[in-house]
FIVODO-154466 format. One record per residue (C-alpha): z, y, x; residue in three letters; residue number from 1. Coordinates in nm, 4 decimals. Each point is the difference from the previous one (the first is absolute). Layout:
N
NODE         pz         py         px   resn   resi
NODE          Z          Y          X    ALA    NUM
...
This chain:
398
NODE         pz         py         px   resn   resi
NODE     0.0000     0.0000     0.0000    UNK      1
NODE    -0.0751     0.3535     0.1740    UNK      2
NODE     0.2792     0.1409     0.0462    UNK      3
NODE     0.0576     0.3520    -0.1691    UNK      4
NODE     0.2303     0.2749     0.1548    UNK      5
NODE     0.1154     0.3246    -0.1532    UNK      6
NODE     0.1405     0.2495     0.2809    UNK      7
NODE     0.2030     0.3099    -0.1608    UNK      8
NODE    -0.1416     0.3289     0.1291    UNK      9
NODE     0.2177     0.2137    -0.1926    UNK     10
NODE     0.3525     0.0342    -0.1417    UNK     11
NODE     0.2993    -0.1267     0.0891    UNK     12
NODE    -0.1429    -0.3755     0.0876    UNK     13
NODE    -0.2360     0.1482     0.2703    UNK     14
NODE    -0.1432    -0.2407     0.2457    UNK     15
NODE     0.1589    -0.2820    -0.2546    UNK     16
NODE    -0.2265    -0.2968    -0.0547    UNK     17
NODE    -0.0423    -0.1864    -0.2842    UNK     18
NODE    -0.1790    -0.3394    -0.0236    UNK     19
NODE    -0.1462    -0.1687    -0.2427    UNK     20
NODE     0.1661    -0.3327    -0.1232    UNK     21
NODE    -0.2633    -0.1526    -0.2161    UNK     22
NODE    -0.2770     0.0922    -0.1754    UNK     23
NODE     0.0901     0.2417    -0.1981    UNK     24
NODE     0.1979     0.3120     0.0617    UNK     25
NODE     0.1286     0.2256    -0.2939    UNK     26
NODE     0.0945     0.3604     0.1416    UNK     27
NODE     0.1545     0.2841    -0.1908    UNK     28
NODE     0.3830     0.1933    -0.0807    UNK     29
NODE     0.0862    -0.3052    -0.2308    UNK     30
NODE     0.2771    -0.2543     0.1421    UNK     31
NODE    -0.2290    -0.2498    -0.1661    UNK     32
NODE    -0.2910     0.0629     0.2777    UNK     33
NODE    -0.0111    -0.2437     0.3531    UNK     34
NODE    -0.0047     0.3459     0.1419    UNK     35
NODE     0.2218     0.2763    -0.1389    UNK     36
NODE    -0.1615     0.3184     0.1001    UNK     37
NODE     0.2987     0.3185     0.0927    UNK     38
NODE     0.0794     0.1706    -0.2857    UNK     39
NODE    -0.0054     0.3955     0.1232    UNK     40
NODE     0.1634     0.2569    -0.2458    UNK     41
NODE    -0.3483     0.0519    -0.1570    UNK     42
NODE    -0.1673    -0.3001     0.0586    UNK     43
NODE    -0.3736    -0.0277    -0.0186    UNK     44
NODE     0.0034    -0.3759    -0.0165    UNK     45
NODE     0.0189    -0.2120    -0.2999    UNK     46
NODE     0.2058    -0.2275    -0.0794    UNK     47
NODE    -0.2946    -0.2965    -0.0103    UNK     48
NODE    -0.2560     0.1851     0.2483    UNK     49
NODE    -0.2107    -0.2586     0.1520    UNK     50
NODE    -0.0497    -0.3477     0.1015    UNK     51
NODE    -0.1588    -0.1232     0.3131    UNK     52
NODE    -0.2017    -0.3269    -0.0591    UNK     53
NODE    -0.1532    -0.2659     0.1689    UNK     54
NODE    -0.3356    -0.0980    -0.1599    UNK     55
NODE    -0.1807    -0.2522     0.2179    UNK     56
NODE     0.1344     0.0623     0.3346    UNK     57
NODE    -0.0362     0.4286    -0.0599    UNK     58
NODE     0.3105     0.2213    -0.0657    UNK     59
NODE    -0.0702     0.2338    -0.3174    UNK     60
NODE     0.1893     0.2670    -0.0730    UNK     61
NODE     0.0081     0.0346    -0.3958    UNK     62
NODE     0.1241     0.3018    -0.1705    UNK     63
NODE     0.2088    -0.0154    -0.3060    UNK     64
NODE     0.0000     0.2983    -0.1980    UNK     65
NODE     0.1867     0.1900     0.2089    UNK     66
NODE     0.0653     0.3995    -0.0699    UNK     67
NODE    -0.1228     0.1189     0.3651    UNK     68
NODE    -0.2396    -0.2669     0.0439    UNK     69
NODE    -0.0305    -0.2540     0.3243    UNK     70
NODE    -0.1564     0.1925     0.2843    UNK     71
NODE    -0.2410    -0.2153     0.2403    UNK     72
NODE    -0.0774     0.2232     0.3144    UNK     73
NODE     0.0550     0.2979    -0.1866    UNK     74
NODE    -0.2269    -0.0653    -0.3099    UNK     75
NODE     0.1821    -0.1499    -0.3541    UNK     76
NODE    -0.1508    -0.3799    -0.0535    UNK     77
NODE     0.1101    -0.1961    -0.2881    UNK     78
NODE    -0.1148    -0.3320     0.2155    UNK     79
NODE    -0.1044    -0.0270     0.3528    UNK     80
NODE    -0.0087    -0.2457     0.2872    UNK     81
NODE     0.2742     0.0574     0.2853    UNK     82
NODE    -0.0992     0.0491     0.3696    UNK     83
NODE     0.1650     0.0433     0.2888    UNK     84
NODE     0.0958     0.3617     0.0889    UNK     85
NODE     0.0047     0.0906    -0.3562    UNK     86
NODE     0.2295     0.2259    -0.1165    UNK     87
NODE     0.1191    -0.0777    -0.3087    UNK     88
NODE     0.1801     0.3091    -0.2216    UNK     89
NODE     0.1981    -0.1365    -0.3026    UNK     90
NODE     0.1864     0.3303    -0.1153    UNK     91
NODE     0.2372     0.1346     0.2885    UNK     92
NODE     0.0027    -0.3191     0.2124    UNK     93
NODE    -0.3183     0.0101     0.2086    UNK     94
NODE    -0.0615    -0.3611     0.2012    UNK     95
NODE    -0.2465    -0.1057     0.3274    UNK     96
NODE    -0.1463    -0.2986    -0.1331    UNK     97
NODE    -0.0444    -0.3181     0.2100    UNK     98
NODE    -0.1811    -0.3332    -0.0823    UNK     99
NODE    -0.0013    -0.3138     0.2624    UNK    100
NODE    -0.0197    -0.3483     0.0046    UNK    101
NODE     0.2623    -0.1970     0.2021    UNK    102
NODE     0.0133    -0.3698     0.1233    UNK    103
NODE     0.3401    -0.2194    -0.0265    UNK    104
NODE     0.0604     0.0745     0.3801    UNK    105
NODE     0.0083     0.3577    -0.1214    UNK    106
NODE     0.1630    -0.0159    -0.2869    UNK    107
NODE     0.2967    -0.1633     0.1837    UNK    108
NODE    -0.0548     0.2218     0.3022    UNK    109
NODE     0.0783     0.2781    -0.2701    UNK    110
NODE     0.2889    -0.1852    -0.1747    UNK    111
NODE     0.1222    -0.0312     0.3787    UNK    112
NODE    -0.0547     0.4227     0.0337    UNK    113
NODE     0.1875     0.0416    -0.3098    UNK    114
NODE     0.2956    -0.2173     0.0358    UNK    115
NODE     0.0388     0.1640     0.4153    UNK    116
NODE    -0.0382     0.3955    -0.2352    UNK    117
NODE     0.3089    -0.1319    -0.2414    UNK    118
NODE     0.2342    -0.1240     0.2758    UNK    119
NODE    -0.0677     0.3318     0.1963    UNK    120
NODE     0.0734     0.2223    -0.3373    UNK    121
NODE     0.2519    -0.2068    -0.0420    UNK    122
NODE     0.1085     0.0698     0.3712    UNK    123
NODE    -0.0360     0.3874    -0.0451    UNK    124
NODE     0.2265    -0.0277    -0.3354    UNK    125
NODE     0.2865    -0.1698     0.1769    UNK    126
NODE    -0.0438     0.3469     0.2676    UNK    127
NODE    -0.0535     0.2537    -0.2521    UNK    128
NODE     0.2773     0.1848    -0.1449    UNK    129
NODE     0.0232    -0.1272    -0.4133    UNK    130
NODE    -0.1731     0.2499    -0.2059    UNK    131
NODE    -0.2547     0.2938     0.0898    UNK    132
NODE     0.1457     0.3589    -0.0459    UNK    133
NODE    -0.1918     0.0524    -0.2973    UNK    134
NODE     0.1461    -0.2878    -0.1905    UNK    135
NODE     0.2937     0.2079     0.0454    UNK    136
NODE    -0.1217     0.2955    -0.1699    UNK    137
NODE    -0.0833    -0.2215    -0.2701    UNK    138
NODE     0.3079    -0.1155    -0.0852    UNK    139
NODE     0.1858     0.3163     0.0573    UNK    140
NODE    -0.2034     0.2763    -0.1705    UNK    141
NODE    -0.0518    -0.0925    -0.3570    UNK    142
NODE     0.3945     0.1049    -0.0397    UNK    143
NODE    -0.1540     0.3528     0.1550    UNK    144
NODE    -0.3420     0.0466    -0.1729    UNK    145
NODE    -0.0539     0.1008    -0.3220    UNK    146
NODE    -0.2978     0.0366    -0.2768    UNK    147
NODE    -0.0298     0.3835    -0.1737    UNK    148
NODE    -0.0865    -0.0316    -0.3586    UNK    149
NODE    -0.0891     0.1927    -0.3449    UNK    150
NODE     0.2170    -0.1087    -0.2704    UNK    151
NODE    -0.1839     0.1639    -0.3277    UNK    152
NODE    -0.0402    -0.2003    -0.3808    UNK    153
NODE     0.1581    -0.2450     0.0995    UNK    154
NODE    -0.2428    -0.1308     0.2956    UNK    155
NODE     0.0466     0.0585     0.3397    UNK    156
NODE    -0.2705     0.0754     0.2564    UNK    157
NODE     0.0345    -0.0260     0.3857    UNK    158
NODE    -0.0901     0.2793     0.1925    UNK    159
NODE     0.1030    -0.0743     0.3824    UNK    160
NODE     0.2281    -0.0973     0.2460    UNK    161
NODE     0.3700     0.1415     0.1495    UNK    162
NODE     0.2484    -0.1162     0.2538    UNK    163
NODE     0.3426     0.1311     0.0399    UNK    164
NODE     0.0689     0.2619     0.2971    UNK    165
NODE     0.3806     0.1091    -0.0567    UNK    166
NODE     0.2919    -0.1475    -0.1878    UNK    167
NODE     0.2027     0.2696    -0.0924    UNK    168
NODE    -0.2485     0.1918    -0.2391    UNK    169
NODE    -0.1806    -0.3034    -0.1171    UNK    170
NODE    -0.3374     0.1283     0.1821    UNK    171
NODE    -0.3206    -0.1733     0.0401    UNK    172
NODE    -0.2755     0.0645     0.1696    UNK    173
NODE    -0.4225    -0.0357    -0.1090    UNK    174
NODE    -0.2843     0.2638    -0.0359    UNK    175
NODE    -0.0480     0.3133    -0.1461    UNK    176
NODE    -0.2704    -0.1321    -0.1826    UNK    177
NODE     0.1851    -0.2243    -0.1619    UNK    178
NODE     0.2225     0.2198    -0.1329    UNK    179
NODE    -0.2582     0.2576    -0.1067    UNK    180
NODE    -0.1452    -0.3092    -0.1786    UNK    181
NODE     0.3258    -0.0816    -0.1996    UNK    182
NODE     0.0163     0.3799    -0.1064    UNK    183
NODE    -0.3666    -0.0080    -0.1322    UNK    184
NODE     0.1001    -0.3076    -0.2135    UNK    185
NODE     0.2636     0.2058    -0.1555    UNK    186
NODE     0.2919    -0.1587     0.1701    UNK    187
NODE     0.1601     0.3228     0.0930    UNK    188
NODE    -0.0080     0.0712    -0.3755    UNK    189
NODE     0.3230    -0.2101    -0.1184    UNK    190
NODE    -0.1334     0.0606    -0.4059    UNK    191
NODE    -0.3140    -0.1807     0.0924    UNK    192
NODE     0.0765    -0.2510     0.2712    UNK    193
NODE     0.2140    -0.0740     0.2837    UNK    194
NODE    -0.0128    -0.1010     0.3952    UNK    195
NODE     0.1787    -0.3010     0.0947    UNK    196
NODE     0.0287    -0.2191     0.3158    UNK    197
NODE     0.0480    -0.3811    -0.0061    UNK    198
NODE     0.1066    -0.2170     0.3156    UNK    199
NODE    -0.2054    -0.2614     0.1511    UNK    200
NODE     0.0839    -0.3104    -0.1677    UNK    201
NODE     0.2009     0.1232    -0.2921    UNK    202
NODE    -0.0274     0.1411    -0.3347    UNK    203
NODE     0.2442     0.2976    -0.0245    UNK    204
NODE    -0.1935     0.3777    -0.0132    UNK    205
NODE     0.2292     0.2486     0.1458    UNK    206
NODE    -0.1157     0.3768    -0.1316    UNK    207
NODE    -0.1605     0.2265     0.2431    UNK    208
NODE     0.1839     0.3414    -0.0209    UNK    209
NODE    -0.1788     0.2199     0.2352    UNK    210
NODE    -0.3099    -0.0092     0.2673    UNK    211
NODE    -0.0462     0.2099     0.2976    UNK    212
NODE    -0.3475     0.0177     0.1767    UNK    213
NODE    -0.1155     0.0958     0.3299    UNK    214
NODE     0.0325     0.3632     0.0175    UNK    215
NODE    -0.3803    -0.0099     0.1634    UNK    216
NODE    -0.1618    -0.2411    -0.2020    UNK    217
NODE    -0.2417     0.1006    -0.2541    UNK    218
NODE    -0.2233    -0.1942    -0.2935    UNK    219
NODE    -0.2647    -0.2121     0.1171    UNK    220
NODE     0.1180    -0.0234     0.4151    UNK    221
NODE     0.1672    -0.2687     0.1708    UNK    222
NODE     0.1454     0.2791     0.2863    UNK    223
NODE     0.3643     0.0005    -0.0714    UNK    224
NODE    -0.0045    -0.2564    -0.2878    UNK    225
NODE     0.3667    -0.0990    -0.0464    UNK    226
NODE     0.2495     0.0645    -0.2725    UNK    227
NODE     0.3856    -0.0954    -0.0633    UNK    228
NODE     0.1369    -0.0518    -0.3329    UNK    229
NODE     0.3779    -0.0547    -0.0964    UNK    230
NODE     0.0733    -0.2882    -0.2063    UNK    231
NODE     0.2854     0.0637    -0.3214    UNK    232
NODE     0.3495    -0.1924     0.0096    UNK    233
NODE    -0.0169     0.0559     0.3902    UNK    234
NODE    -0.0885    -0.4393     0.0176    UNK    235
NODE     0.0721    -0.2008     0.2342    UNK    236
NODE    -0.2951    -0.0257     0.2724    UNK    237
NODE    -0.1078    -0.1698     0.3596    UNK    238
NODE    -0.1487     0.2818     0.2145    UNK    239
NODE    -0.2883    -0.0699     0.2281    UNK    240
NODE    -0.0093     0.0816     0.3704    UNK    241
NODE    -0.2064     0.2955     0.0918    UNK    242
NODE    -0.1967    -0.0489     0.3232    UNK    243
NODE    -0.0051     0.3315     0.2663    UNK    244
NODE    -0.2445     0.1615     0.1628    UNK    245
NODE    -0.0576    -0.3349     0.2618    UNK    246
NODE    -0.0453    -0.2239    -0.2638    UNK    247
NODE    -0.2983     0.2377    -0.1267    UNK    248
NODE    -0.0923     0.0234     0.3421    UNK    249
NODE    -0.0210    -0.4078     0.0966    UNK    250
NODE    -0.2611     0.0032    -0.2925    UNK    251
NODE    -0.2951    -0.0965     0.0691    UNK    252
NODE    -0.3566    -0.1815    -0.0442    UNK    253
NODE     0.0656    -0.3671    -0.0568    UNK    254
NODE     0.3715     0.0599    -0.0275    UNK    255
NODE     0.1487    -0.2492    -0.3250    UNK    256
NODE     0.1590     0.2143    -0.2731    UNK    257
NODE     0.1323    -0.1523    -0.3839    UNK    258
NODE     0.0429     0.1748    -0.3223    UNK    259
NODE     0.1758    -0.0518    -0.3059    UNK    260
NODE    -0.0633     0.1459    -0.3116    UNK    261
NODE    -0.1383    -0.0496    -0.4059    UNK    262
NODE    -0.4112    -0.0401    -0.0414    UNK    263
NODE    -0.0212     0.1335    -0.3508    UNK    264
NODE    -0.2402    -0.3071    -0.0922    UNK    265
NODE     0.2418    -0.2842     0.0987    UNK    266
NODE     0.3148     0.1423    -0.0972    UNK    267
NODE     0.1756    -0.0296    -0.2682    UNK    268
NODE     0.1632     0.3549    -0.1163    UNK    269
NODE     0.3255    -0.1680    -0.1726    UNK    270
NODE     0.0959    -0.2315     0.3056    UNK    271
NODE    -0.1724     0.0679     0.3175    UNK    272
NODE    -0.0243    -0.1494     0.3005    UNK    273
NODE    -0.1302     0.1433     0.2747    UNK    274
NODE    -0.2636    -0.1445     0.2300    UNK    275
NODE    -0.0021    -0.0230     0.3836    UNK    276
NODE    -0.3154     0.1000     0.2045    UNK    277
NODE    -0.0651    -0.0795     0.3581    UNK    278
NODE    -0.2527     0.1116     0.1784    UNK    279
NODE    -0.1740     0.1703     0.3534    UNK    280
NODE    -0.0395     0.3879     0.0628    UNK    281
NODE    -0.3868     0.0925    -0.0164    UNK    282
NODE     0.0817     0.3578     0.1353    UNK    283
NODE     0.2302     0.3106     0.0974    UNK    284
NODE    -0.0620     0.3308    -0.0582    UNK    285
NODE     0.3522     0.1122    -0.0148    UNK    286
NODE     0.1703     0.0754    -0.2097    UNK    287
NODE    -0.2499    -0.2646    -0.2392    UNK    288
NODE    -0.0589    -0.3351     0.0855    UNK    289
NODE    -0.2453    -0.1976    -0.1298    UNK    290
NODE     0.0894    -0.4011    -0.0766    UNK    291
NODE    -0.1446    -0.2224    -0.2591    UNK    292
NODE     0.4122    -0.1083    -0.1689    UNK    293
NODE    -0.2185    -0.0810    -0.3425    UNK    294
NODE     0.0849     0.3543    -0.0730    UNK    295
NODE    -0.0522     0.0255    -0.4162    UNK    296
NODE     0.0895     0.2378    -0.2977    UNK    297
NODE     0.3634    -0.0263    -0.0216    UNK    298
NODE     0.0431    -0.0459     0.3413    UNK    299
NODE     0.0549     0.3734     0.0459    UNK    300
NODE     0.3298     0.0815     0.1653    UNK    301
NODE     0.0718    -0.3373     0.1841    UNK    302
NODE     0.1836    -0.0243     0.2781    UNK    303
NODE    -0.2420    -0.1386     0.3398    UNK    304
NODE     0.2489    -0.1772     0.2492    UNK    305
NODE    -0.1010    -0.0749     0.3684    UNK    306
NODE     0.1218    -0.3310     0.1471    UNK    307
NODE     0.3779     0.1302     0.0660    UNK    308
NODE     0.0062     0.0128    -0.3797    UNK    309
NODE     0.0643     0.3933     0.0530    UNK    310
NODE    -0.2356     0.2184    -0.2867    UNK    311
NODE    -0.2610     0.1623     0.2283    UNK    312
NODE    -0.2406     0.1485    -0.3078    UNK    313
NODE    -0.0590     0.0595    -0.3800    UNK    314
NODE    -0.2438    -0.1498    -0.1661    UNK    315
NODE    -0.2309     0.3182    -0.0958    UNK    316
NODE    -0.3204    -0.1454    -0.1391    UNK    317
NODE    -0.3083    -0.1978     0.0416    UNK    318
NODE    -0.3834    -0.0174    -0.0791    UNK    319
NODE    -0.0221    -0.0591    -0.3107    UNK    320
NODE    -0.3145     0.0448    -0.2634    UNK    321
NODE     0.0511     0.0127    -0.4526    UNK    322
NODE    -0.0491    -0.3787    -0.0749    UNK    323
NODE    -0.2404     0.0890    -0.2680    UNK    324
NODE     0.1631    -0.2683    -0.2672    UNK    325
NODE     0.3153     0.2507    -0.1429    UNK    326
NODE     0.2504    -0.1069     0.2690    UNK    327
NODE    -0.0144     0.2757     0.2506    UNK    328
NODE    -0.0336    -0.0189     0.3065    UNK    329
NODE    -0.0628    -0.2691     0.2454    UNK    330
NODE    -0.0444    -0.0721     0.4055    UNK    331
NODE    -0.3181     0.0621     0.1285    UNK    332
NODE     0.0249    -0.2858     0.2650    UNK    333
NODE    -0.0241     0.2316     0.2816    UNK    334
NODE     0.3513    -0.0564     0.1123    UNK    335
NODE    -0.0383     0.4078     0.0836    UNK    336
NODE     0.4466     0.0483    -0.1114    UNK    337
NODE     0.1666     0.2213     0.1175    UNK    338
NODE     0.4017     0.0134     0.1054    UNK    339
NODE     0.1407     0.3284     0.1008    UNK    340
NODE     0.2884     0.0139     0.2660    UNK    341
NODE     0.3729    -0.0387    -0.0943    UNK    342
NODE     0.0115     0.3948     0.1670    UNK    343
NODE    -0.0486     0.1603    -0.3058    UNK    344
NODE     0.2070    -0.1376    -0.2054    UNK    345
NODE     0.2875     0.0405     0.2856    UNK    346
NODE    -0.0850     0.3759    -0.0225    UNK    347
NODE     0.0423     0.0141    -0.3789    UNK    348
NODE     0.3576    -0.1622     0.0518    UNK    349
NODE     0.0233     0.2152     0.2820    UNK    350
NODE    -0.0174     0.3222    -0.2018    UNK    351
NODE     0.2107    -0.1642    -0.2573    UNK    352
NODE     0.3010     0.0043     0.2256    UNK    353
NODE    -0.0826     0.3690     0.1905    UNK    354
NODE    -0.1172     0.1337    -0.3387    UNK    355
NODE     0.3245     0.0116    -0.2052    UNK    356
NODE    -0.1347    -0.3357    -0.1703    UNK    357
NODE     0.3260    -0.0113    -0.2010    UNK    358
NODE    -0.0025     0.3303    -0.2062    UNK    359
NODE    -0.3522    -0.1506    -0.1648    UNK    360
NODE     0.1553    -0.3096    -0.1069    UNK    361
NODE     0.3337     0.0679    -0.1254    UNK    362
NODE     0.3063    -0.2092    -0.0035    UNK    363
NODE     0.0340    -0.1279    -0.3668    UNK    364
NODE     0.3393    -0.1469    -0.1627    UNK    365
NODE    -0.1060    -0.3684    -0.0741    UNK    366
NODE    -0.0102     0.0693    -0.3611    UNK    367
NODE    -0.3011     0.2378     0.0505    UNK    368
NODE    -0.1697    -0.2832     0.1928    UNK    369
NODE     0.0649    -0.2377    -0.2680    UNK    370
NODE    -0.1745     0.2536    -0.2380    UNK    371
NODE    -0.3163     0.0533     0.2366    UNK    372
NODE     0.0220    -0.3990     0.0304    UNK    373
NODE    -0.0415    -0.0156    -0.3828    UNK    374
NODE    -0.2487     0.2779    -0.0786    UNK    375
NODE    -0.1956    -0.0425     0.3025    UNK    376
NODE    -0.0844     0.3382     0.0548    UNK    377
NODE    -0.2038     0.0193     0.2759    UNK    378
NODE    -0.1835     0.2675     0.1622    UNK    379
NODE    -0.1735     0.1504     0.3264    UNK    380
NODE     0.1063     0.2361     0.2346    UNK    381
NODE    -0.1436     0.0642     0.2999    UNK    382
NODE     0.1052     0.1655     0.2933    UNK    383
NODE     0.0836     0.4114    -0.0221    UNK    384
NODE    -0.1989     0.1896     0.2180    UNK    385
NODE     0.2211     0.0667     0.2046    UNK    386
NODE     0.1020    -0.2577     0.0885    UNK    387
NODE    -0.3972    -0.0665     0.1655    UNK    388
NODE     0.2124     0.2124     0.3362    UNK    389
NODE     0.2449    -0.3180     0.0289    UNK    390
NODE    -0.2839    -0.2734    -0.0241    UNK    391
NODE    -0.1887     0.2293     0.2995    UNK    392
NODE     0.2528    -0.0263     0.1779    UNK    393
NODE     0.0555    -0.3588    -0.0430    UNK    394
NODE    -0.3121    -0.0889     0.0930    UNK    395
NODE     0.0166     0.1689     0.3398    UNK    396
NODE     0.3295    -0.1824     0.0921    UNK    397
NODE    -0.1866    -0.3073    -0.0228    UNK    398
């Protein structure tokens, strides 16, 4: 039987080979398939995307329906024949196709190759530490990251990501964006609707009293896009470690960096959990850096870790295009995302402590918090103009 082999080009399998057991291989998202494609925040796969078959001693590649179509050398095919060096596109995962036919002595020379590659991995797991850093983030940050939602007739709609900065005020961090987003959805308008903020992995919305942006930012740029916003009932919360200016600095092309936040199209509003991304730095053009992190709508505001598990960036945006079926927007493919550098959000807390933070967000008697806690009134205020000296002069201190 030739043998087929599927090499990974792409995603987080790179150089990963896959080879084929018998003579028919189902592929797609679906646990069902003999190869279960990665399932990105907006996947482009489907969940049954393709079979490769062999029909009299050729390897077809047959097309089932999919949404995006099976991709042959670049051009969509319903049902081809397989070569080798053909690359092979089904949704994200993009494969280097190989076809060869092997005797016994090297199909037990390979058996041979393969048992000699498991007793070395095992080798190098009896010499590795247990865990990688980011499994660490993993299990530590969902107690620290939380989804921003509209609660309004009784529905409630997610809008982006937070992560808590400071304790004692119940503050979070994510962009301005996102917060001029919740006021156009009438959040800030407690007759009409209200802003709340649910923890990873939980179901309890915790009212959003008040939201500070950058004191720079402004409507359509991602220069400056951070916000804070103080959480009612002053809740118990995990803060996240902010990295300084040397973490910023060790980034760079090629450098691993993980995200965690809410992709509006796989979350669901009323218990979310949040969704880990891992992936390469394509670029640095302080203070944005451009990764791939399967950066999606809802994924505004989430914290970007480097491999200390310190928070390096915010999530600010990516290249996205309208779907064109009624549910907004969607990735382009590019992979052109963009993080921006944990410095300006340490400015904005920065100006919050030299600024007289305090006298904007005064102490209220518990009772008063219980009240904002049941009315949810929420609203925006950004930072007074003066107050723009302060964040100057933060910014040259760092």
């Amino acid at each position: 039987m030739p043998d087929l082999q599927l090499r990974y080009l792409t995603g987080p399998r790179r150089d990963q080979i896959v080879i084929a057991t018998g003579p028919c291989l189902r592929i797609g998202r679906s646990r069902d398939n003999d190869l279960v494609l990665p399932e990105p925040a907006s996947p482009r796969s489907s969940a049954h995307h393709a079979e490769a078959r062999l029909e009299g001693g050729v390897w077809w590649i047959v097309d089932l329906g999919s949404t995006n179509r099976t991709l042959l050398n670049g051009a969509p095919v319903d049902r081809a024949p397989l070569r080798s060096g053909d690359r092979l596109a089904l949704g994200d995962a993009v494969f280097e196709v190989r076809i060869g036919r092997r005797s016994a002595a090297g199909w037990m020379a390979a058996a041979a190759a393969l048992a000699a590659a498991v007793i070395a991995v095992a080798i190098g797991q009896l010499r590795r530490p247990p865990g990688s850093p980011f499994e660490a983030v993993a299990a530590a940050v969902p107690q620290s990251v939380y989804l921003l939602a509209v609660e309004a007739a009784n529905r409630r709609t997610a809008i982006g990501t937070a992560f808590a900065v400071e304790q004692t005020r119940a503050l979070l961090a994510t962009n301005a964006h996102v917060v001029d987003l919740l006021r156009r959805r009438g959040a800030f308008d407690a007759a009409a609707a209200r802003a709340v903020a649910v923890r990873s992995d939980s179901d309890q919305a915790v009212p959003i009293l008040r939201a500070w942006a950058h004191p720079d930012w402004h409507e359509g740029s991602v220069a400056h896009d951070v916000a804070l916003v103080q959480l009612g009932g002053r809740p118990p919360m995990t803060t996240l470690p902010l990295g300084d200016a040397r973490a910023v600095a060790r980034i760079h092309r090629g450098a691993t960096l993980a995200t965690f936040g809410f992709p509006a199209v796989s979350t669901d509003p009323l218990h979310p959990r949040g969704r880990l991304a891992i992936d390469v730095v394509g670029d640095v053009r302080l203070p944005y850096i451009e990764v791939g992190l399967s950066i999606a709508p809802g994924t505004s505001g989430s914290p970007v870790f480097d491999d200390s598990g310190a928070v390096v960036g915010i999530v600010v945006g990516g290249d996205f295009v309208e779907a064109g079926d009624g549910r907004g927007r969607r990735p382009t493919g590019s992979a052109a995302n963009w993080v921006i550098a944990v410095t300006a959000l340490r400015e904005l807390l920065e100006a919050r402590r030299e600024a007289l933070f305090a006298p904007l967000l005064p102490e209220l008697p518990d009772p008063l918090h219980d009240v904002a806690r049941d009315q949810a009134r929420v609203f925006l205020e950004p930072l007074p103009a003066e107050l723009r000296v302060e964040a100057e002069r933060a910014r040259a201190r760092q």
